[in-house]
DOVOSE-772914 format. One line per field, with one value per residue (C-alpha): residue number from 1; residue in one letter; x, y, z. Coordinates in Angstrom, 1 decimal, always signed. Layout:
<sites>
kedren (NUM,...) .
zavo (a,...) .
xx (X,...) .
yy (Y,...) .
zz (Z,...) .
</sites>
This chain:
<sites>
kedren (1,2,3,4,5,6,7,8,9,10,11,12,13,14,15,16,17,18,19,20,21,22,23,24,25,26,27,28,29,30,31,32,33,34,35,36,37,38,39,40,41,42,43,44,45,46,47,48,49,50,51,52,53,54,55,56,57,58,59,60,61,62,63,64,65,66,67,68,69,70,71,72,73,74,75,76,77,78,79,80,81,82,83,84,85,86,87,88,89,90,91,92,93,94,95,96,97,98,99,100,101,102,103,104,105,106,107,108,109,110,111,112,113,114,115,116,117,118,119,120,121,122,123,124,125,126,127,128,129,130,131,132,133,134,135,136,137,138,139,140,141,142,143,144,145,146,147,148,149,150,151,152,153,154,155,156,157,158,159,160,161,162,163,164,165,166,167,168,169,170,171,172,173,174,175,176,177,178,179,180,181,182,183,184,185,186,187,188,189,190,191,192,193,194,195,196,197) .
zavo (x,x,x,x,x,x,x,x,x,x,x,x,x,x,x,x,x,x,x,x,x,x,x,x,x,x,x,x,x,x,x,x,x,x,x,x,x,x,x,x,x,x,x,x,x,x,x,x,x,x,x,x,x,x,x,x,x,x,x,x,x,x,x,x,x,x,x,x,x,x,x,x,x,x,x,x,x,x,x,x,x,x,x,x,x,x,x,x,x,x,x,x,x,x,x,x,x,x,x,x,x,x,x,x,x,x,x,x,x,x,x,x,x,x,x,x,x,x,x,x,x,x,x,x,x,x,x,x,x,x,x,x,x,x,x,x,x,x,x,x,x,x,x,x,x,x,x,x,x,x,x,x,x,x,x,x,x,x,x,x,x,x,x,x,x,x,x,x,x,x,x,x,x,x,x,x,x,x,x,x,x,x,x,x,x,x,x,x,x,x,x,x,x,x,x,x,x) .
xx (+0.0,+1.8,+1.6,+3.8,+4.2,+4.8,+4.1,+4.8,+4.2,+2.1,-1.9,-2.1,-0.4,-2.8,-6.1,-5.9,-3.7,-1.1,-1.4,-2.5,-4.9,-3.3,-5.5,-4.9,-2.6,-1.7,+1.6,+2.3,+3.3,+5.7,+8.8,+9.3,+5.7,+6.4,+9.3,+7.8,+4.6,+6.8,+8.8,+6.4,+4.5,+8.0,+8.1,+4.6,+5.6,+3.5,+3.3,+0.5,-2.4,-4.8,-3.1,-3.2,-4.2,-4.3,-6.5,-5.5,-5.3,-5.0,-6.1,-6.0,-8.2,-8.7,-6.1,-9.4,-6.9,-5.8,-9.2,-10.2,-7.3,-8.9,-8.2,-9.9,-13.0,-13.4,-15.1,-17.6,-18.1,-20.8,-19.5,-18.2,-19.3,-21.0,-24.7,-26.7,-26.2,-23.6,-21.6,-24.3,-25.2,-24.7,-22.2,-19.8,-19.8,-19.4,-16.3,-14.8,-15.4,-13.9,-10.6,-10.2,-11.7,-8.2,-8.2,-12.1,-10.6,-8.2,-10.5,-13.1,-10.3,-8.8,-12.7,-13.1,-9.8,-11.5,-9.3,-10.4,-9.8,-10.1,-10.0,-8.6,-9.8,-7.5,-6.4,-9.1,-7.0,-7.2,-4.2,-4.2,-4.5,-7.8,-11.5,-13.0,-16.6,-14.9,-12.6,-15.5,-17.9,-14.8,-14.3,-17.8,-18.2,-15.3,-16.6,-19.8,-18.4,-15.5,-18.3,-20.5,-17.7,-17.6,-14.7,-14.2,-13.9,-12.0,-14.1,-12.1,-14.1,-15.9,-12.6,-9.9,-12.1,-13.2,-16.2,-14.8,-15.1,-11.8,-9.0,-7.8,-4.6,-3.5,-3.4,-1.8,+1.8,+3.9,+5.0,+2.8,-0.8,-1.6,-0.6,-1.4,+0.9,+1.8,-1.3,-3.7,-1.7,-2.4,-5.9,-6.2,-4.2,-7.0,-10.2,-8.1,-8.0,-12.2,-12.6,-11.1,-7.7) .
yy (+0.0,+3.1,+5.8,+8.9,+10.6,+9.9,+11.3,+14.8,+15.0,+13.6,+13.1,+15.6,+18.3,+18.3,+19.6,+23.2,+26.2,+23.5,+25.4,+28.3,+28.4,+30.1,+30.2,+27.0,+25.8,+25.4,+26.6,+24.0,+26.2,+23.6,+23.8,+19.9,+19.4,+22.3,+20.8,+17.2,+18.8,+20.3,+17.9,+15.1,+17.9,+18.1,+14.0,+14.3,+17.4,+19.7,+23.2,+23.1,+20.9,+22.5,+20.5,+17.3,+14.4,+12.1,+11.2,+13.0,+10.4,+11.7,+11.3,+15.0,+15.2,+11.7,+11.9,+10.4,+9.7,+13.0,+14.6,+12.3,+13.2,+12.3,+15.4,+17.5,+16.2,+16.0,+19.4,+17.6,+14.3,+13.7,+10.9,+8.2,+9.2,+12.0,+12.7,+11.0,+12.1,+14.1,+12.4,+12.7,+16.4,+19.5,+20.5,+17.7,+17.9,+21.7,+21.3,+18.6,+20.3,+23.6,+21.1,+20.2,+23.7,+23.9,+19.7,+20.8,+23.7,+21.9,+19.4,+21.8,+23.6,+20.9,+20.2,+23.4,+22.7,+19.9,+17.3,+14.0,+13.3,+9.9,+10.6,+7.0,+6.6,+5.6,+2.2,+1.9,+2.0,+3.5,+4.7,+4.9,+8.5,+8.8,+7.6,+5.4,+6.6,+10.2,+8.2,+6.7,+9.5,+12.2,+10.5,+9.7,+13.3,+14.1,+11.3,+13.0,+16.3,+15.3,+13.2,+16.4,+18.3,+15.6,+13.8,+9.7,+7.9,+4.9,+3.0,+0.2,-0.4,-3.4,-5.2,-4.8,-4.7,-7.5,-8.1,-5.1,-2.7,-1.9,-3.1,-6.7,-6.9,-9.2,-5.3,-3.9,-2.8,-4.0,-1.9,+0.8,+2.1,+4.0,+2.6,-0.2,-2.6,-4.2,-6.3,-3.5,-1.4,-3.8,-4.1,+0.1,-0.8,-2.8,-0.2,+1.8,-0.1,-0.6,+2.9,+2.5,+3.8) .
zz (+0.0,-1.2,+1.4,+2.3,+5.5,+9.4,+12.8,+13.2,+17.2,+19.9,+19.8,+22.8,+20.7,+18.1,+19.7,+20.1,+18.5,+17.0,+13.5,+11.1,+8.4,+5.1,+1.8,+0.2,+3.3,+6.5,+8.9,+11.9,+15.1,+16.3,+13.9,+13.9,+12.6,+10.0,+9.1,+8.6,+6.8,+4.3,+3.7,+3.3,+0.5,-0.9,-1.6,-3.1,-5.3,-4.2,-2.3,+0.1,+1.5,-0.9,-3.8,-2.0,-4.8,-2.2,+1.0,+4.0,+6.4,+10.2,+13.8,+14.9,+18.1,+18.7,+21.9,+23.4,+26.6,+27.2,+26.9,+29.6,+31.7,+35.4,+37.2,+34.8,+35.7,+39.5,+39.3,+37.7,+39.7,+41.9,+44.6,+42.3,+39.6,+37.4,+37.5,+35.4,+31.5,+32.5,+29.5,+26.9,+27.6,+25.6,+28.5,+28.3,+24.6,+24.3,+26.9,+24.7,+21.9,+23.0,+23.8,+20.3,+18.1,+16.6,+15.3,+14.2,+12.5,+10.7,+9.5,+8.1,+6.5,+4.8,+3.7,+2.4,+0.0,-1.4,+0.5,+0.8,+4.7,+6.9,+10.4,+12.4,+16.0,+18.2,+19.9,+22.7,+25.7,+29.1,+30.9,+34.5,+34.5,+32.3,+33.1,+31.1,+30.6,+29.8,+27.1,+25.2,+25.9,+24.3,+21.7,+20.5,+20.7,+18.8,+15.9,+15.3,+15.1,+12.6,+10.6,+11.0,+8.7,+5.8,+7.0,+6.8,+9.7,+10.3,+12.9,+14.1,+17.3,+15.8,+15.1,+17.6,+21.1,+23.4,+25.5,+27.8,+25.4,+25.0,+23.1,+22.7,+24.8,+21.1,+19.9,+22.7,+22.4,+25.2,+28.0,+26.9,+28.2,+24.8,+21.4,+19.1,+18.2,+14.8,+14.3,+15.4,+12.3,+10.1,+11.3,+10.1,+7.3,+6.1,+7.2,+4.9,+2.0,+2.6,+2.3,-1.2,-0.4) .
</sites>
């Protein structure tokens, strides 16, 4: 499968004021990321995002376990837990949403450019620092709004978790609370190539 490009940072740095818009591109704030961008337009031949041939394929605001970094939601929390449809109300989603305007903005700017852009959700994990229900609750929240923009998204959910909910440790990489391993790659590899990549 032909592909070009890499990581340009961490999930958690790409949620809010991680870039500007220009007219048919867009300027990374952190120089690495810059410096990756343009170098990965370079390979493809072309100057800016706007003349993208390809699919865009990303996971900008789908740090589902930073948004549901614990301590930013005790002021929230009744007792154990949070009051009921606390995680399905307009106020959890407008807080969420406010967390990740910039990855939003990015999206519907690449939209408005005419790029073709699949958003992948990440590896269902949990680290110890994040609650669960925020996880899943985030990051259905950021799904809808990415799908509300006209952007693809690669919903691996069905194939890579157990009866839990949550990932398969099979997919798990070792020694790590986050990330996918190998198999779980190959698993998007292949949602990719579904969506006609």
């Amino acid at each position: 499968m032909p592909f070009l490009g890499g990581p340009i940072g961490a999930g958690r740095e790409f949620t809010d004021r991680f870039f500007t818009a220009r007219d048919a591109d867009v300027e990374f704030h952190r120089p690495e990321a810059e410096k990756h961008y343009r170098g990965f337009l370079g390979e493809l031949g072309v100057a800016g995002l706007g003349e993208l041939g390809v699919p865009l394929v990303t996971t900008f605001g789908f740090a589902a376990h930073f948004l549901a970094t614990k301590e930013n939601w005790h002021l929230y929390r009744t007792g154990d837990g949070f009051p009921p449809g606390f995680l399905g109300s307009a106020l959890f989603d407008a807080i969420v949403l406010a967390t990740v305007r910039d990855a939003l903005a990015f999206y519907r700017h690449a939209r408005d450019l005419g790029v073709r852009v699949i958003a992948v959700l990440p590896p269902q994990r949990v680290p110890g620092q994040s609650d669960a229900a925020v996880f899943l609750a985030a990051q259905e929240t950021v799904r809808r709004a990415v799908a509300g923009l006209g952007v693809e998204v690669a919903d691996l959910r069905g194939r890579i978790t157990g009866t839990s909910g949550f990932q398969r440790p099979e997919l798990c990489e070792a020694d790590d609370e986050i990330h996918g391993n190998l198999a779980w790659g190959r698993i998007v590899l292949a949602e990719l190539l579904d969506l006609g990549l």
